[in-house]
Structures are given as C-alpha cells and as structure tokens.
N, C-alpha and C positions, 0 to 999 in steps of 0.2 A: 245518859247515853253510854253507852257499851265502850269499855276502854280502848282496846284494838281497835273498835270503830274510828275513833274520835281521832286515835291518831294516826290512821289512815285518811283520815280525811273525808269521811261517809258517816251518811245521818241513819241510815239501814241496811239491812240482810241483804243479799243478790236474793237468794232463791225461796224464799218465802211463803209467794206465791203460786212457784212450780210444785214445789213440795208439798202446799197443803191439796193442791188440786188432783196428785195425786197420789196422797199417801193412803186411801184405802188398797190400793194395788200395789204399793211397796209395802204396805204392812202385810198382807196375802201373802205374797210371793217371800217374803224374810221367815215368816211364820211357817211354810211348809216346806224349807231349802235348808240343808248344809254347804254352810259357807268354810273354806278353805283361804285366811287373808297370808298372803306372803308376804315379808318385811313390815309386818302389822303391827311392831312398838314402834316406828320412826313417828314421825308428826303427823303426815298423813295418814300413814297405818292406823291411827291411835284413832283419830276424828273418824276414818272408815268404821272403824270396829266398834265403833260407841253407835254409830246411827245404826247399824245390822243390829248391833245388842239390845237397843233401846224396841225395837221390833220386834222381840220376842225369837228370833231362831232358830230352828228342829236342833242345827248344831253349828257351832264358832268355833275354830280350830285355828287358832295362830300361831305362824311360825317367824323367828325371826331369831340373829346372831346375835342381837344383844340380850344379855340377862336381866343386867340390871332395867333396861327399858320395858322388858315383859313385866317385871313387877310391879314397875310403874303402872303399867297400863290395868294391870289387875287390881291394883290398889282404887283407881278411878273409877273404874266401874263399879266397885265394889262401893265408893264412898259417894257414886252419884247415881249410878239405878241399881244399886243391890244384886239382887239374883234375877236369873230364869229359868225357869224348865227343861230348857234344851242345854244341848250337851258343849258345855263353855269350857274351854283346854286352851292353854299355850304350851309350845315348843321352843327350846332354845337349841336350834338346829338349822345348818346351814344347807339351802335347797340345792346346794352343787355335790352335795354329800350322797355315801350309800344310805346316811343313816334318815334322811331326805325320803329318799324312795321307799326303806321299808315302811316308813309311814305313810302314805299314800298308799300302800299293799295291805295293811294292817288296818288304816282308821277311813282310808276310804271306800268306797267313790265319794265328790263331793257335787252340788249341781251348779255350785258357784267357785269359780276360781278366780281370787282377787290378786294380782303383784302389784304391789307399792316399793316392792324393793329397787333401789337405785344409787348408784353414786351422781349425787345431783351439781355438784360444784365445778363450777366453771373453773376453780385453782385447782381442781384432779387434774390436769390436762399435764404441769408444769414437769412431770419424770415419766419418762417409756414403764414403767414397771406399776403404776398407778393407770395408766392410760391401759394396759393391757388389763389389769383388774376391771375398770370401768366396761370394756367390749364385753367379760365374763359376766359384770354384770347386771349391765342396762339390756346385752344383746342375745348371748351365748343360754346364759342361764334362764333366760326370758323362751328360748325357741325350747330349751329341753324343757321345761313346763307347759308351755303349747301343744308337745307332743304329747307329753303325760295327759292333758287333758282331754285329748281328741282320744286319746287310748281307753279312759276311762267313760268316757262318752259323757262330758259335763256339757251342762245347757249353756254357759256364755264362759270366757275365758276374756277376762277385765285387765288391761296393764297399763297403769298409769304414763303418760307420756311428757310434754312441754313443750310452751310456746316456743321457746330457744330451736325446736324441730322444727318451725317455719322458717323457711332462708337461713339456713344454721351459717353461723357464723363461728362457733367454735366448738370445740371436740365433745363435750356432755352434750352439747342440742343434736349433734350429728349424729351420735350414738345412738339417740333418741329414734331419728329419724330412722335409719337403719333399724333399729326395732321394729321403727311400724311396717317395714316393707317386709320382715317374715310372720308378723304379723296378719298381713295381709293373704302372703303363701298360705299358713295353715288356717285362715277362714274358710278353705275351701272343707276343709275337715270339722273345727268345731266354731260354731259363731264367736265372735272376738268385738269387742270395742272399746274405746280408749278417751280418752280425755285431754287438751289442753288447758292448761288456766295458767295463770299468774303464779308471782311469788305469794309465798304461803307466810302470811305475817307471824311473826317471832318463833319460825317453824326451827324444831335443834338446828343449830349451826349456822343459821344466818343473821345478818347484819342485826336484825333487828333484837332475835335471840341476845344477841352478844350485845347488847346493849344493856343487859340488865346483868350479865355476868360482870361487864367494866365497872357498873357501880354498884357488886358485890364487893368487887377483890379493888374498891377504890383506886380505879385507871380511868384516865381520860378517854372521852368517846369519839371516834374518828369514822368520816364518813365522806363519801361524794357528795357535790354541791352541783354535779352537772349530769347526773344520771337520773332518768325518771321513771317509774315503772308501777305497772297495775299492781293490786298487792286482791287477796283473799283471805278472808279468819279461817283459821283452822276449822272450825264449824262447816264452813262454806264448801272448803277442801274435801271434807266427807261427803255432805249433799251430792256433789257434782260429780263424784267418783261413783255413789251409789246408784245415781239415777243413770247415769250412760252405762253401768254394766246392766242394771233388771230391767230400763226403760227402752235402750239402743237398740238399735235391730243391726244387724252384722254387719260388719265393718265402719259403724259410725265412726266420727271423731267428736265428741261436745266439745263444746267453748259456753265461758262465761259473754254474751254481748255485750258491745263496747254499749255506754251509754253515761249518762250523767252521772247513775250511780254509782258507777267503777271507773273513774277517774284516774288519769296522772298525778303522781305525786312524788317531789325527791327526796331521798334518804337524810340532809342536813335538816329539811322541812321535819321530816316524821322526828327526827332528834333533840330537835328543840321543842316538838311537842312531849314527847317523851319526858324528857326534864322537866317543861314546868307542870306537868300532872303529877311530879313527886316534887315539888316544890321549890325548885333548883331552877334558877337562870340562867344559859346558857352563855357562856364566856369563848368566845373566837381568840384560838392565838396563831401565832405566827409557822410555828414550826411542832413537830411530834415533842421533839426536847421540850420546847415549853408548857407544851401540855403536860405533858409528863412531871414536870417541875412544880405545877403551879395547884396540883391536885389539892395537896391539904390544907393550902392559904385558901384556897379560892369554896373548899367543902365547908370550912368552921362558918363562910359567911352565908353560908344555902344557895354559892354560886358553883357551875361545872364547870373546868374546862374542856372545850372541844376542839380537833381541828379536821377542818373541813377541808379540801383540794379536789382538781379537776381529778379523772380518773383517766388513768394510760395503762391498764393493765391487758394483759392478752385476752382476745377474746368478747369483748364485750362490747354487748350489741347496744347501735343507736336508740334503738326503740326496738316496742314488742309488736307483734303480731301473731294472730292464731291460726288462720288461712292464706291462700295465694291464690292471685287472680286467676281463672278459669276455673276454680273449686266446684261442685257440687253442693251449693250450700240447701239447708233448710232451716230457716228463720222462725217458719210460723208456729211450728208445734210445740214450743213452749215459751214463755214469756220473757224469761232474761238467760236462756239456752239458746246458742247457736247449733246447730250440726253440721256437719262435712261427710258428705254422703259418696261412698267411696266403690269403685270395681276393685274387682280380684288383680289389681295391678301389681306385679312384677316381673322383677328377672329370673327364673330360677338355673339358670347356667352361674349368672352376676350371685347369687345369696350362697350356690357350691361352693363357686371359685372362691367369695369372702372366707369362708368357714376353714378350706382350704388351707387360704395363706396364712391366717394366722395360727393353725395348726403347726406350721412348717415353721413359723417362727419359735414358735414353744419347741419345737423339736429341735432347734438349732440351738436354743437356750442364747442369741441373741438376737434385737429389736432395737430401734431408735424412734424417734418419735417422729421423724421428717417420714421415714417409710409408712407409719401407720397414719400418719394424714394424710398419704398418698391412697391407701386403700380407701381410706373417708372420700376422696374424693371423686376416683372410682365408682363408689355405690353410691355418690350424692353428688352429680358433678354442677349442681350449683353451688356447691359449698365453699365457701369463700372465708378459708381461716385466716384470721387476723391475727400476726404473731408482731408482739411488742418488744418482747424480751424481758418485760414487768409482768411482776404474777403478785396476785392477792397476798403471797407469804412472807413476800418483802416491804409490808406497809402494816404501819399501826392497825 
C-alpha cells in the first residue's frame, strides 16, 4: 500500500473513480489550453502542475517567489514525465509585482488561470505585520488577478480556498473566506470556482512534513494527541483542484465527501505510524526537555522519542467541515466530490469599504491585530476568533 496512504489511515485514492470517468474531457480540454499556475512550486502548486503536465498542455507557464521550489518542480517532471510539446516555462516572480504584469502583457492571454498561492498557517496570525502580508496575499492579490483575468477574457479563473473558510474560527480561514466573497463579485465578469479539502499530507511546512525534517536533523517529534483531522495525498490535492477549475461551472465550491474513505485521524496516531514504517518505536516522555534529552540513547536502540500534549494554541478549530447548513449542495454529479452551488452573493459597498481600510492602514504605516480582526469580523460576522495567547512558535 501506498506510504502516505497507510499512514493516514486509508486503504485508497479518493478520486479514482471521478477521474477516470472523466479523463477524456480533462485530457481535451488540457490539450488545447494554456494554463497560467500561480504559486505553482508550493505543494499544491507542484501536484496541480504535474496533473495539467501529464495532459499534454498547448502551454504551462508557472509562476511563483521561490526559486529554489521552481527547480524542484522542474527537476520532477523532468524525472517523472519528461517532455511535452507544449510550451513548459517557470517564472520566479512575485504576482504583486510590475514585473507580474508585463508578463501577462508579453506571454499572455491564458484560458486557464490557476492561484495556489497562499499564506496557509494558522501561526501567520501571531504579529500585525504577517497578518497584513496574509490579506495581500490570500485576498488583495487574489482580486488583482481576478481582474487581470476578466481583462484578458480567460475561460475559468481557479483559487484554491479551505475548509478552515467554513465557520472560520481563526484569521488564514477567514482570509480564505473573504476571498471567496470577491471572488464571488468578479464571477459576474470571468467564471471562477474554487475548492475546499483537507490538510494536504507532508504538504512543505506542515506537521507531518516536519516529521521527516526532526528525524533528519535528529530531534524529537512533537505533536497533538487531541486534534483530529481529514488529511489528502498530494496527488489527491491536484485531482480536486483540477477538476473544479475545467469541470466546475461558475461559482462552484468542490469538497472532498465525507465518507469511510476520508476518515478522522490524530496527528500522535499518524506519528507513531510514521516511526514504525522506518522502523523506530515510538517512546512517550514527559516533557519537550526530555525528549530532547533522550534522542541519542533512545536512536542507537531503533527507539524515538516523542512528546505528545493537548493543544491550546490560538485559533484552532474543534473539527473540520466544508459546508453550512442551508448550502446549495450537489452530491450526485460525481462520486466522492461534493459541490456547493453558489449565487452572485455579496456586498459590494462591505468588499470597497474592506479594501479601503486597509489601504488607510498602510497609509498610516500603523496596524494592530485586535483592529484587523475587527475588519474580519465586519466582512464575516460569524467569525468567531479564538485568541489563546499560545501560538504554534512557542512549542516544540
């Protein structure tokens, strides 16, 4: 079985069967489109750009701020499907840039516009000057590509969202949310649809990532023992992005369906299976110091140590969900795809006024964070942020 599988806790694929049912019409449709992927070396981006690649492409054009990631990303494809005919480019350039736009001037139009780009971490939230970053660019930067796209007249304009946007409870789900509502505004212009799912297993930067860095740089492995949550393989990650931008009709939202095969599962769970897949026992101690202590006695005998605690950090939601009650759903048109079938709903005096204030705050050159989850709460006023005073940066 598949290793990520196994230690998520799942015997197969989600989308398998959506995908093959219909992959003559995403292979069409890949085959005669240039694709435009934005933030296309992150983990998503990477999984997004390999299933359009593997489709044969007119044109793949990826842009994104890290360097070193694009090479990554080109090294992979390179060492798992080779070449294509169509016109295969990355960019290491920041879409808030002029140097953003002359490209769009120069190597556009495109018929597909993909954003993966995001600050996705629930510990972004912990300094005003991060949190203003995150509005540039989960929201801000998100609407001037919107418009760029409606400008150029692209056929679907795709931007990755999260479950965390259902009932946000902390400041990246909220942001999220707030996206989809200008999102929503400029559907009237160019079609748009977007996606919820899970955490994206050992996607950079998260838990599960960092599990394999700890037992690079030989540190003990720390995790919740009272968090539970869906997870997706990177593989899965691309599927479900692809088919809601070429398959969605305007203003969708996909979701993975809950069912047996996407399961709950906690993070100490997935880390002792982690361990003994590389052939290590998982050793419980008392405190961070001890683990920290115990690393090299406990490595020479093929044992880890780990330590496990409840979680009290800011922000962090009981459980996940993809929708809310009174939704629009539609269940049946594909087999482990949900949709959330959506009107031109918003405010647009509330999306001014947002853009507005934070305009006025940059102008001022100052911001606190209590103001700027007061605008969150303004444009999402279910929003119900849970502040701890704990943040992910002060724990192993």
């Amino acid at each position: 079985m598949d290793f990520v599988l196994d230690l998520i806790g799942r015997q197969a694929e989600l989308f398998g069967e959506d995908v093959s049912r219909h992959e003559a019409e995403l292979r069409e449709r890949v085959s005669a489109s240039a694709f435009l992927v934005i933030g296309g070396a992150g983990s998503i981006g990477q999984a997004v750009c390999k299933e359009i690649f593997r489709r044969g492409p007119r044109a793949l054009h990826v842009v994104d701020i890290s360097e070193n990631n694009l090479v990554e990303l080109v090294r992979d494809l390179r060492g798992s499907l080779g070449y294509i005919d169509g016109d295969f480019r990355t960019f290491a350039v920041d879409i808030g840039s002029v140097e953003f736009d002359a490209l769009l001037r120069h190597e556009g139009p495109y018929d597909y516009v993909l954003n993966l780009s995001a600050l996705k971490h629930v510990r972004s939230e912990k300094d005003p000057y991060t949190l203003m970053r995150m509005i540039d660019v989960n929201v801000l930067n998100t609407e001037k590509t919107l418009k760029q796209a409606a400008d150029f007249g692209a056929k679907k304009y795709f931007c990755v969202s999260t479950d965390k946007a259902t009932n946000p409870v902390n400041m990246m789900g909220c942001s999220k949310r707030i996206m989809e509502q200008f999102l929503m505004r400029r559907s009237l212009e160019v079609p748009v649809s977007t996606a919820r799912f899970a955490n994206v297993a050992f996607s950079d930067g998260s838990l599960l990532h960092g599990f394999n860095q700890r037992i690079q740089k030989r540190q003990p492995i720390s995790a919740p023992n009272d968090v539970r949550r869906y997870f997706v393989t990177p593989k899965e990650s691309g599927e479900l992005c692809l088919m809601s931008c070429l398959l969605g009709e305007n203003r969708d939202i996909f979701f993975p369906k809950l069912s047996e095969q996407l399961h709950l599962i906690t993070f100490d769970e997935i880390a002792r299976r982690y361990l003994r897949r590389l052939g290590y026992e998982p050793v419980e101690c008392e405190s961070e110091e001890a683990a920290r202590a115990a690393v090299e006695t406990l490595s020479k005998e093929r044992r880890w140590p780990c330590y496990f605690s409840a979680s009290d950090t800011t922000g962090e939601k009981d459980f996940e969900e993809f929708f809310t009650e009174g939704q629009q759903l539609d269940m049946a048109r594909f087999e482990n795809l949900g949709v959330i079938r959506n009107d031109a709903d918003f405010d647009n005096d509330r999306l001014a006024w947002f853009v507005d204030e934070i305009g006025k705050l940059k102008a001022a050159d100052e911001w606190d964070k209590e103001w700027i989850v007061h605008l969150f709460q303004t444009m999402v006023p279910e929003f119900e942020h849970r502040e701890t005073g704990r943040y992910l940066d002060g724990k192993m």
